[in-house]
PAPABA-372362 format. One record per residue (C-alpha): residue in three letters; chain; x, y, z. Coordinates in Angstrom, 2 decimals, m for minus. Layout:
BEGIN
+-----+-------+---------+---------+---------+
: res : chain :       u :       v :       w :
+-----+-------+---------+---------+---------+
: ALA :     A :       X :       Y :       Z :
...
+-----+-------+---------+---------+---------+
//
This chain:
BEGIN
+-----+-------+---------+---------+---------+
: res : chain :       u :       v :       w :
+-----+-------+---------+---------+---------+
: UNK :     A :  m11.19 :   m8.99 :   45.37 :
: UNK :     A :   m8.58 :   m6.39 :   44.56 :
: UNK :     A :   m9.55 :   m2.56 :   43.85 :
: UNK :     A :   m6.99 :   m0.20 :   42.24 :
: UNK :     A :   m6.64 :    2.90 :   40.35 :
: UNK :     A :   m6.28 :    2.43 :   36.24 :
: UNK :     A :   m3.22 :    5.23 :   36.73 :
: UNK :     A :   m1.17 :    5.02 :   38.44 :
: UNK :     A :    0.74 :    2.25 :   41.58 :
: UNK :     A :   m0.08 :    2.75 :   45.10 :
: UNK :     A :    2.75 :    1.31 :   47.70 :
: UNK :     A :    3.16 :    0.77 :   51.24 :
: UNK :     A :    1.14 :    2.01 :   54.12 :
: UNK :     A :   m0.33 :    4.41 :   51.84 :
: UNK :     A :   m2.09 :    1.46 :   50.05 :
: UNK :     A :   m2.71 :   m0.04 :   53.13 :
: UNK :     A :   m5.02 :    2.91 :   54.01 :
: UNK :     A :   m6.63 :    3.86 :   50.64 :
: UNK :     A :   m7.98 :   m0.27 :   50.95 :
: UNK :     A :   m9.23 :    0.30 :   54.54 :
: UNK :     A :  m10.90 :    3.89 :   53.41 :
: UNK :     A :  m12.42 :    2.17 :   50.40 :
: UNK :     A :  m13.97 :   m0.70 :   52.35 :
: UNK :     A :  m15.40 :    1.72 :   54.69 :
: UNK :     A :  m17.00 :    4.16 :   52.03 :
: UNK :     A :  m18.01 :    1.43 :   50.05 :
: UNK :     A :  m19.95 :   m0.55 :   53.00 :
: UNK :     A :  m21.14 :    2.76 :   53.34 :
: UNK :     A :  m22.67 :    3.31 :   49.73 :
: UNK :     A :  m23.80 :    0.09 :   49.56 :
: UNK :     A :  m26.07 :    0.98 :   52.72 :
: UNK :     A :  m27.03 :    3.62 :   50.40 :
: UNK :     A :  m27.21 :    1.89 :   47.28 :
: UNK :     A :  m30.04 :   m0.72 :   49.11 :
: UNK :     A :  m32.23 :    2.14 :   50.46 :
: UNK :     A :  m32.06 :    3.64 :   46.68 :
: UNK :     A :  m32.84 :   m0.06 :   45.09 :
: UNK :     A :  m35.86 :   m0.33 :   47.84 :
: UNK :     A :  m37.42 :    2.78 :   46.09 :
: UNK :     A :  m36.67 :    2.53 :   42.63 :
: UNK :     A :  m38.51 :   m1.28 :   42.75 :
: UNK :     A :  m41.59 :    0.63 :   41.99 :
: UNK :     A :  m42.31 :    2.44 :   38.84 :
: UNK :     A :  m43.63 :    6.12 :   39.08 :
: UNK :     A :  m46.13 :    7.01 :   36.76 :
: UNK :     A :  m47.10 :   10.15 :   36.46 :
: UNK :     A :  m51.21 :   10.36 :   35.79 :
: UNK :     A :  m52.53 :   12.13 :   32.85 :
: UNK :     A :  m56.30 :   13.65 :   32.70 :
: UNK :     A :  m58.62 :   10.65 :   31.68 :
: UNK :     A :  m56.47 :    7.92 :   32.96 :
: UNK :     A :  m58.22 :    5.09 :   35.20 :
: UNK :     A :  m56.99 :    2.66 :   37.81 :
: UNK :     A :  m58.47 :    0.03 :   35.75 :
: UNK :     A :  m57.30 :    1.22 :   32.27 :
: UNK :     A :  m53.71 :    1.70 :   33.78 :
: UNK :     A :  m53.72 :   m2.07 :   35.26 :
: UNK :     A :  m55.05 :   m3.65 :   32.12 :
: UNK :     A :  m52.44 :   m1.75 :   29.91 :
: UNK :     A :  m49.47 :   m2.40 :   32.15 :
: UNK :     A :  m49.94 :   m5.05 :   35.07 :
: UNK :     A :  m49.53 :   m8.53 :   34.06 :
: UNK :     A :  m52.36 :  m10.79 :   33.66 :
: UNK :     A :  m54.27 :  m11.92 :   37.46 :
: UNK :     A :  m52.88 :   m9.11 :   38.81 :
: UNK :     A :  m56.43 :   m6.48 :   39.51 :
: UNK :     A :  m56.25 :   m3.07 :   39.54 :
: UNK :     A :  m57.65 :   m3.16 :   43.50 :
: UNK :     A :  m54.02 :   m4.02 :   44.41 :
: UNK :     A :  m52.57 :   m1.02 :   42.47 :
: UNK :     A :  m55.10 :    1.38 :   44.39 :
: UNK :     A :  m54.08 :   m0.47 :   47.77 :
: UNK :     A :  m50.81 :    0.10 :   47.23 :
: UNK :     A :  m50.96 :    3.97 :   46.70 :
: UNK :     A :  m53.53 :    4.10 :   49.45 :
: UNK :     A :  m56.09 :    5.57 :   47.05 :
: UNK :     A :  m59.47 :    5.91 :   48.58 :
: UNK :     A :  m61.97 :    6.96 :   45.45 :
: UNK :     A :  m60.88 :    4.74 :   42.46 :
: UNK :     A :  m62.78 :    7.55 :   40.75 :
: UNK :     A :  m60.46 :   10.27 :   41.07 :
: UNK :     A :  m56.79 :    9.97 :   40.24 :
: UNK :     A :  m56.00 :   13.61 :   40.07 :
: UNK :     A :  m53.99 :   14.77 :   36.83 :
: UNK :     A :  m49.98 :   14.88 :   37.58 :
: UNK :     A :  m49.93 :   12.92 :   40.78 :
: UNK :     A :  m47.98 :    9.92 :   40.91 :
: UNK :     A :  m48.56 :    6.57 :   41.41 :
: UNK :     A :  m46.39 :    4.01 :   41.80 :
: UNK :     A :  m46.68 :    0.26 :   40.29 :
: UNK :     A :  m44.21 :   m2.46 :   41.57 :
: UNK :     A :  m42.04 :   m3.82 :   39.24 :
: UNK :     A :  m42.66 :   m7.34 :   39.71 :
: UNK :     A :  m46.57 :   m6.48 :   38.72 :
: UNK :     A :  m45.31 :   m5.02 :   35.28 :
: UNK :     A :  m45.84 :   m6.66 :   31.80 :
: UNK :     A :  m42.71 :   m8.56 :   30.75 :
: UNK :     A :  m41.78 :   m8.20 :   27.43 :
: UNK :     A :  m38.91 :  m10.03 :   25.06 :
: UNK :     A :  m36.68 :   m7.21 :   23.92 :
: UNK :     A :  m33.91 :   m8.27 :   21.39 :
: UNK :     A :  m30.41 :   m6.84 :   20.64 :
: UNK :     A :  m29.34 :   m5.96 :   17.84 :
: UNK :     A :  m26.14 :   m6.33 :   16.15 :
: UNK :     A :  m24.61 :   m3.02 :   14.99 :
: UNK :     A :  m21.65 :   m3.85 :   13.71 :
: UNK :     A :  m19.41 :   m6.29 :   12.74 :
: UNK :     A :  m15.78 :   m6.53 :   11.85 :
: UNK :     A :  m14.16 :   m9.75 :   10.93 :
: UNK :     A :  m16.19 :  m13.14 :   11.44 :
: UNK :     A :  m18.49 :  m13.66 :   14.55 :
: UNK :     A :  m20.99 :  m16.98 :   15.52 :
: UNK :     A :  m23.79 :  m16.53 :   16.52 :
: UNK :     A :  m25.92 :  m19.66 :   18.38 :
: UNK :     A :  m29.68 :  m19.24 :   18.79 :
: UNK :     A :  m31.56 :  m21.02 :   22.04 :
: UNK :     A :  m32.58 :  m23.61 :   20.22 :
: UNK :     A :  m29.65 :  m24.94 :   19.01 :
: UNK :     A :  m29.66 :  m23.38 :   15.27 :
: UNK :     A :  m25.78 :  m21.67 :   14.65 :
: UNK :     A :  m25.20 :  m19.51 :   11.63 :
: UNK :     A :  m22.57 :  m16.62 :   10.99 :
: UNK :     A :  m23.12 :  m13.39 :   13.01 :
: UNK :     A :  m24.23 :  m10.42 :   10.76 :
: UNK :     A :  m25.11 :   m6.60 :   10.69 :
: UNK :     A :  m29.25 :   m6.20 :   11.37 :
: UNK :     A :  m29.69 :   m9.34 :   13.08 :
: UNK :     A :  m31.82 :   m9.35 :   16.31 :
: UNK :     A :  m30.99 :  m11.88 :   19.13 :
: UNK :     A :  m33.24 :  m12.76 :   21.47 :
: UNK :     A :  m32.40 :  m14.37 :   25.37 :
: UNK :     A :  m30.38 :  m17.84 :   25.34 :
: UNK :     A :  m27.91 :  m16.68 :   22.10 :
: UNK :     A :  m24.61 :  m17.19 :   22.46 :
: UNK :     A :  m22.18 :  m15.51 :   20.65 :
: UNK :     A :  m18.31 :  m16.33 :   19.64 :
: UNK :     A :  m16.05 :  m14.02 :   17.87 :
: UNK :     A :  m12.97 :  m14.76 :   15.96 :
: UNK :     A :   m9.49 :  m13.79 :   17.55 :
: UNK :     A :   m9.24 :  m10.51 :   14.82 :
: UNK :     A :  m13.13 :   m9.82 :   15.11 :
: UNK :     A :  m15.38 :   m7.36 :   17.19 :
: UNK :     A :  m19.22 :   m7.20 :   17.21 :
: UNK :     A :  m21.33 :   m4.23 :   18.59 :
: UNK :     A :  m24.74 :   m4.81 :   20.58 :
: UNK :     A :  m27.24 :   m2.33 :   20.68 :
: UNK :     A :  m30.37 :   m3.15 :   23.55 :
: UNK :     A :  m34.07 :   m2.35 :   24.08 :
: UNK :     A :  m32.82 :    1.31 :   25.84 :
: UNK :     A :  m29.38 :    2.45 :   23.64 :
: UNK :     A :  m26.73 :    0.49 :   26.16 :
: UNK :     A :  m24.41 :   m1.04 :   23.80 :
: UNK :     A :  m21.49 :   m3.49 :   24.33 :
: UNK :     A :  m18.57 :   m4.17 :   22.04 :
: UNK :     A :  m17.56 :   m7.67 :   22.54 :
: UNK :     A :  m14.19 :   m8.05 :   21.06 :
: UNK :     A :  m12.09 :  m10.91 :   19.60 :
: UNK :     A :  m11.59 :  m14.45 :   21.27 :
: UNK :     A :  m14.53 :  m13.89 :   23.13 :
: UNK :     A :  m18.13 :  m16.05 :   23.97 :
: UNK :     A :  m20.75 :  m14.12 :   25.01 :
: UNK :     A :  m24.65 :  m15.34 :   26.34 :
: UNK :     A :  m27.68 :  m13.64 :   26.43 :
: UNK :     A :  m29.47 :  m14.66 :   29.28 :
: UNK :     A :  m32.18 :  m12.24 :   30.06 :
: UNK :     A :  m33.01 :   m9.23 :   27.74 :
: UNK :     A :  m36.79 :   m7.99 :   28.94 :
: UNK :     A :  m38.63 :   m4.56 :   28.95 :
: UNK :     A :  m41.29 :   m3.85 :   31.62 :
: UNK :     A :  m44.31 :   m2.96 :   29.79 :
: UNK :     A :  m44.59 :    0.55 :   28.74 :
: UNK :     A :  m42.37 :    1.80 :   31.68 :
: UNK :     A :  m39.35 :    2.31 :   28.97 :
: UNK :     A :  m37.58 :    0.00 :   32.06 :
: UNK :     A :  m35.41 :   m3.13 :   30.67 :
: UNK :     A :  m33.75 :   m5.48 :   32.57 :
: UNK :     A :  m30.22 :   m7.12 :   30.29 :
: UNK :     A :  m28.49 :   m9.90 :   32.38 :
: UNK :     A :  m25.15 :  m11.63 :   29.47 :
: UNK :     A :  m22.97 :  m13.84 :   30.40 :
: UNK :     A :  m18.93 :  m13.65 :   29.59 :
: UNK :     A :  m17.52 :  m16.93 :   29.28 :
: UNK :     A :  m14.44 :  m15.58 :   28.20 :
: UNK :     A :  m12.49 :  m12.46 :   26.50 :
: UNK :     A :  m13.48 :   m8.28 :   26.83 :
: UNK :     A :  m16.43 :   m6.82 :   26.52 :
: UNK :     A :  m16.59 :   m2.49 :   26.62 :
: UNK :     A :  m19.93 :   m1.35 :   27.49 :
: UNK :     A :  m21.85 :    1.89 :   27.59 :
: UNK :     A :  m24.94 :    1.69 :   29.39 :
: UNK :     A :  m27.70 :    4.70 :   29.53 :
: UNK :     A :  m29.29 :    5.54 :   33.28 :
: UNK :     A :  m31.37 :    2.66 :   34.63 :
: UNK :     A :  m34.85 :    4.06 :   35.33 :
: UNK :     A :  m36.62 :    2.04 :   37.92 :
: UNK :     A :  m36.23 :   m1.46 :   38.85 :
: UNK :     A :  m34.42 :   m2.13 :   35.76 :
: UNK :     A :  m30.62 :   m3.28 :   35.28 :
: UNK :     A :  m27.63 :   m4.44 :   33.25 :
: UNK :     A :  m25.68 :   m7.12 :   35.21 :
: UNK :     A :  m22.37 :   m8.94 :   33.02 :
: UNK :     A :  m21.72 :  m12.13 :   34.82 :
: UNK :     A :  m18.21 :  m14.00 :   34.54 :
: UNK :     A :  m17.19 :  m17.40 :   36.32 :
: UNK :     A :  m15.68 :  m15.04 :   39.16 :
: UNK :     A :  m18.16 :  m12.30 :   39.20 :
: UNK :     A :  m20.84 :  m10.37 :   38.16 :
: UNK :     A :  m20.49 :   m7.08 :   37.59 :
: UNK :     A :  m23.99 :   m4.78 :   37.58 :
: UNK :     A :  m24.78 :   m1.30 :   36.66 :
: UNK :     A :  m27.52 :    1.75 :   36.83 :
: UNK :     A :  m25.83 :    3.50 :   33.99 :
: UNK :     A :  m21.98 :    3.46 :   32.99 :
: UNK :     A :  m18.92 :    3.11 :   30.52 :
: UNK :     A :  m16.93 :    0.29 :   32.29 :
: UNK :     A :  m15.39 :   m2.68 :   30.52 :
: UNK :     A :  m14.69 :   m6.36 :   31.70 :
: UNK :     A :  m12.45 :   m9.33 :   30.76 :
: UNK :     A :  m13.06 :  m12.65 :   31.79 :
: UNK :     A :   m9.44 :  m14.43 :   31.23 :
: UNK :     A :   m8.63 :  m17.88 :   32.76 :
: UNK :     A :   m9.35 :  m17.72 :   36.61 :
: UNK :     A :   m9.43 :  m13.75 :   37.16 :
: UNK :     A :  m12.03 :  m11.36 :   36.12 :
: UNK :     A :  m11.28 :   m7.72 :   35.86 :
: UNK :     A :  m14.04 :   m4.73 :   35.77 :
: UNK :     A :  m12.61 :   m1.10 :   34.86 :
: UNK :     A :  m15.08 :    2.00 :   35.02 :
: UNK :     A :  m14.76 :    4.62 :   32.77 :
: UNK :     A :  m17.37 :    6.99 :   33.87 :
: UNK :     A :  m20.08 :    6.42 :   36.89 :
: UNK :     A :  m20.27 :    3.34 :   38.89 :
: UNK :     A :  m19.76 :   m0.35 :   38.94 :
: UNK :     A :  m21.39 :   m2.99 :   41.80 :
: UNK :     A :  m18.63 :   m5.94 :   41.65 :
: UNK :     A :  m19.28 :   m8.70 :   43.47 :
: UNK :     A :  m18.27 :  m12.61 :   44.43 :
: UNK :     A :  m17.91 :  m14.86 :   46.59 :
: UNK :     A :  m16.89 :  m13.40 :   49.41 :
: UNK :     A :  m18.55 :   m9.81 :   49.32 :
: UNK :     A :  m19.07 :   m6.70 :   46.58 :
: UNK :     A :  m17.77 :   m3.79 :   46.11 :
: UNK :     A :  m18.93 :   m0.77 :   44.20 :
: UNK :     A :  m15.87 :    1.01 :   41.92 :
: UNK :     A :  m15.78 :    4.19 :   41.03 :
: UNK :     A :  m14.57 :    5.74 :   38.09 :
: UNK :     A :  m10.46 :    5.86 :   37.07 :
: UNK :     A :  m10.72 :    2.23 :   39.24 :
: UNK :     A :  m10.71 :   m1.41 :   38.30 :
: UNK :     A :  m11.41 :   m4.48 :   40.58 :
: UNK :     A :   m9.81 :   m7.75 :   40.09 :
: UNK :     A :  m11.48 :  m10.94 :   41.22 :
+-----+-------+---------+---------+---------+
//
């Protein structure tokens, strides 16, 4: 796994460093990045007057889950009295799942799209996809995605794309979108993940995930290349991750 600067050749010793200092800060901020993910696995819901342990569990937990675990784990002691703008936190895993399909924005040139069961028909503008689609564009084509929370990816031409997970959480206004690039260049502008959610682009090399970004990645024969544009990208593989920073690429 190779990180280097979009602009610009580094040479020498000098390159020699800037590799050791970005191993260290990035073991470093992925210390970080592990205490932040801890957290953010919970949902914080602010209370509003009239709300109820029980009302809140039956409108947002999934089903088996009681609403005696959600006041266990904020350590309430009257299930009576949730005061007005206190938090309370509900574990992601206890949310509501949700199927939340993209949509296809746009379309230039002539696209494929294959549904999870099998069914293949010609990509168009409108259409919503839900998880298991696969998607093929022609060498002179592009398509736009739109998702549950405004990311979007371009997927340009010669490219094969699968949707593998595409879920909100309940009413949180969290989703979770997990695609798959077979092959070709994606762009992608993803809006800040609240919560436990995420947006993770796998490739036969890597997988490449997200909390809110403009990166882009291209999955070409046996290497895999992620370049952020703004914010932050987690690449990882094999043999470890790394987390790239903007005006930086990492090859795999």
């Amino acid at each position: 796994m190779i990180q280097t600067p979009l602009h610009g050749p580094q040479h020498g010793s000098a390159a020699r460093r800037a590799v050791r200092r970005t191993a260290q800060v990035a073991g470093l901020l992925l210390l970080l990045l592990a205490c932040i993910q801890a957290v953010a696995s919970d949902w914080a819901y602010r209370v509003r007057p009239g709300d109820t342990l029980w009302d809140l569990a039956e409108a947002h937990l999934r089903p088996g889950i009681p609403w005696q675990r959600l006041q266990a784990h904020n350590g309430i002691g009257d299930p009576y009295r949730l005061p007005p703008g206190s938090i309370l936190r509900i574990p992601a895993a206890w949310l509501r799942e949700q199927p939340a399909p993209a949509t296809v924005k746009a379309l230039r040139g002539q696209a494929t799209v294959v549904h999870a069961d099998g069914r293949s028909e010609p990509a168009a503008e409108g259409a919503r996809l839900g998880p298991g689609a696969r998607l093929r564009t022609a060498p002179d084509a592009s398509l736009s995605l739109e998702f549950a929370d405004g990311s979007r990816l371009r997927l340009h031409g010669d490219a094969e794309l699968v949707l593998d997970r595409l879920v909100r959480f309940g009413r949180s206004g969290m989703v979770d979108t997990r695609l798959r690039l077979q092959r070709g260049r994606v762009s992608n502008e993803v809006r800040p993940v609240r919560g436990a959610g995420g947006f993770v682009i796998q490739t036969p090399q890597a997988t490449s995930s997200v909390r809110g970004t403009e990166f882009r990645v291209d999955a070409g024969g046996a290497l895999t290349r992620t370049e952020v544009l703004e914010g932050g990208v987690q690449v990882g593989a094999q043999r470890g991750s790394t987390l790239a920073r903007r005006g930086f690429g990492v090859a795999v």
